[in-house]
C-alpha positions in Angstrom: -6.5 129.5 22.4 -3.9 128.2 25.4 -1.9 127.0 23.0 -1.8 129.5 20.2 -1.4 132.7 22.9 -3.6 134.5 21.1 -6.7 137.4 22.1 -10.2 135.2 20.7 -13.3 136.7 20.6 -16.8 134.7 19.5 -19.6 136.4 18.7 -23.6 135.1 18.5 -23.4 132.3 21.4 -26.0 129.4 21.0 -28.6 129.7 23.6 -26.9 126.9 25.6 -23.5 128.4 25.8 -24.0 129.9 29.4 -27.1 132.3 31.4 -26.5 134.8 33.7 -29.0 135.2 36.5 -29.4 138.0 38.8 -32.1 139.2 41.1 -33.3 141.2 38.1 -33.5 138.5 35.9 -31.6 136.1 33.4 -30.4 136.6 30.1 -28.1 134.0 27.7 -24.5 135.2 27.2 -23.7 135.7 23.3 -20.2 137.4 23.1 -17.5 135.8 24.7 -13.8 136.7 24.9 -10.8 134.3 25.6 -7.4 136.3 26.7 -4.5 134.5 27.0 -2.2 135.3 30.6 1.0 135.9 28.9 4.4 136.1 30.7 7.8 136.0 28.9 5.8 134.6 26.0 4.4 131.8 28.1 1.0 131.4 28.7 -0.2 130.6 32.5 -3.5 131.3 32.4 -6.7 132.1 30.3 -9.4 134.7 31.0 -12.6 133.8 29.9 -15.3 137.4 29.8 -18.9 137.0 29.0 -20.9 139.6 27.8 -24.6 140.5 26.3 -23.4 142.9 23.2 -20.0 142.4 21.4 -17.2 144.0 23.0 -15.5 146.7 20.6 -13.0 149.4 20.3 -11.0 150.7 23.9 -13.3 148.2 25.6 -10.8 145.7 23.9 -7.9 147.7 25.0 -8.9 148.0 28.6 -9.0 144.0 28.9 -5.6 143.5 26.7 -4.3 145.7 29.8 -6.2 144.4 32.5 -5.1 140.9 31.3 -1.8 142.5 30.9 -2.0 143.2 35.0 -3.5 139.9 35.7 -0.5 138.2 34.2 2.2 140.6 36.1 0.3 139.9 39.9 0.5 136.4 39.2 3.9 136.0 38.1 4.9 137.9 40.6 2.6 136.0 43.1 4.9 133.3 42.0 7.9 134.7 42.3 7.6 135.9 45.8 6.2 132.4 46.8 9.4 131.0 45.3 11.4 133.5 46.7 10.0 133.0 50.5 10.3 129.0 49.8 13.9 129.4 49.0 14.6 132.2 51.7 12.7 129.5 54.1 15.5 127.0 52.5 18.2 129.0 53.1 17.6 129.8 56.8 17.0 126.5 57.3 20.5 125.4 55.9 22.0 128.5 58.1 20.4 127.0 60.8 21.3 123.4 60.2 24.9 125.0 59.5 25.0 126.8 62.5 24.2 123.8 64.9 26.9 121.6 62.9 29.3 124.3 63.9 28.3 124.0 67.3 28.5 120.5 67.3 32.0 120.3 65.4 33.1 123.3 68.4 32.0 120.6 71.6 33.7 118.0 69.6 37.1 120.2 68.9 37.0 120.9 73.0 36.1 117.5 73.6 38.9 116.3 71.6 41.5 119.1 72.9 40.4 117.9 76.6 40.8 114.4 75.8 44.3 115.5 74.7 45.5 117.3 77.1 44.5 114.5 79.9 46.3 112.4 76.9 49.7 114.7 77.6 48.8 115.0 81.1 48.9 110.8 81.5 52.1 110.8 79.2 54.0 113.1 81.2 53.1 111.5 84.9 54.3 108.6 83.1 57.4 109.7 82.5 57.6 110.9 85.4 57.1 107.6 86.8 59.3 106.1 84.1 62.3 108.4 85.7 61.4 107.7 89.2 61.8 104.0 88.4 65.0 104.3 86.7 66.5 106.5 89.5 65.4 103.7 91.8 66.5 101.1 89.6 70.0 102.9 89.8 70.0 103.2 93.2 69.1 99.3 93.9 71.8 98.6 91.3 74.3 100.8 93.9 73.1 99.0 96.9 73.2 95.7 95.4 76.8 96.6 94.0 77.7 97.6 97.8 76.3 94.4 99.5 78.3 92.2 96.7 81.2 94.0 97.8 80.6 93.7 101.6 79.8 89.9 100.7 82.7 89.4 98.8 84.7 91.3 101.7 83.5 89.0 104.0 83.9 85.7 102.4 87.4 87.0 101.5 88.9 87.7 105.3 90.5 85.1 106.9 89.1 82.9 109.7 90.1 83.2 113.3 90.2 80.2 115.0 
C-alpha cells in the first residue's frame, strides 16, 4: 500500500482484526480503508479508517479529499519547519557575520593606531637623526677651529 501509492479498501475483517469499545459497547471492525498521503507523487504517510459497514460512493470522495488536506498541512508543516530552521541559520550567520565585522573594525583601528605611533616613532627619529647630524657638524666645526688654534700655536715662534 506505502509503496504502491494507491487508495485500498478491505472488506469482511476477521474477528481479530481490531474492536472498538465505547461506553455503549463494543463491536469488531470489518471494513477498513488504507489512503496513501501523497505529495509530489511521494508518499509520507498512510491513513488507516476503520469502520462497521463498507464505505461507498461520496463517502469515498470525502476521504480522497480529506486525505488530500492531510497531505497539504503536513507538507506544509514541513516546509515551514524547514523554512524557520533555515531562517534560524541565516540569522545566525548574520549574526556571526556581524560580530566578525566588528572584530575585523577594532582590529583595522588597532592596526591604524599601531601605525600611526609607527609614523609617529619614525618621524621623532628623524628628528633625532637631524639633530644629531647638525651636532655632529657643528663638533666637526669646533674640532676644525681648535686644530687650527693648535696648529696656530705650535706654529708661532718662541720668546725667550
Amino acid at each position: 500500500m506505502y509503496r504502491d501509492k494507491k487508495f485500498l479498501e478491505i472488506d469482511n475483517l476477521g474477528e481479530n482484526y481490531s474492536e472498538l469499545s465505547s461506553g455503549l459497547g463494543s463491536m469488531h471492525i470489518k471494513h477498513l480503508v488504507l489512503a496513501p498521503l501523497m505529495v509530489n507523487s511521494n508518499c509520507i504517510g498512510v491513513v488507516e479508517l476503520g469502520s462497521f459497514k463498507k464505505i461507498k460512493g461520496y463517502r469515498i470522495a470525502f476521504i480522497e479529499k480529506l486525505v488530500e488536506i492531510i497531505s497539504s498541512t503536513i507538507y506544509t508543516d514541513q516546509a515551514n519547519t524547514r523554512l524557520k530552521k533555515l531562517i534560524e541559520q541565516s540569522t545566525m550567520q548574520a549574526k556571526a557575520l556581524t560580530e566578525n565585522e566588528e572584530q575585523m573594525r577594532q582590529n583595522m583601528e588597532e592596526l591604524l593606531a599601531a601605525q600611526d605611533e609607527s609614523s609617529s616613532r619614525e618621524d621623532e627619529l628623524i628628528k633625532l637623526a637631524e639633530e644629531s647630524a647638525t651636532r655632529e657638524e657643528m663638533l666637526n666645526q669646533e674640532i676644525e677651529i681648535l686644530r687650527n688654534q693648535l696648529q696656530q700655536f705650535n706654529n708661532q715662534p718662541l720668546a725667550g
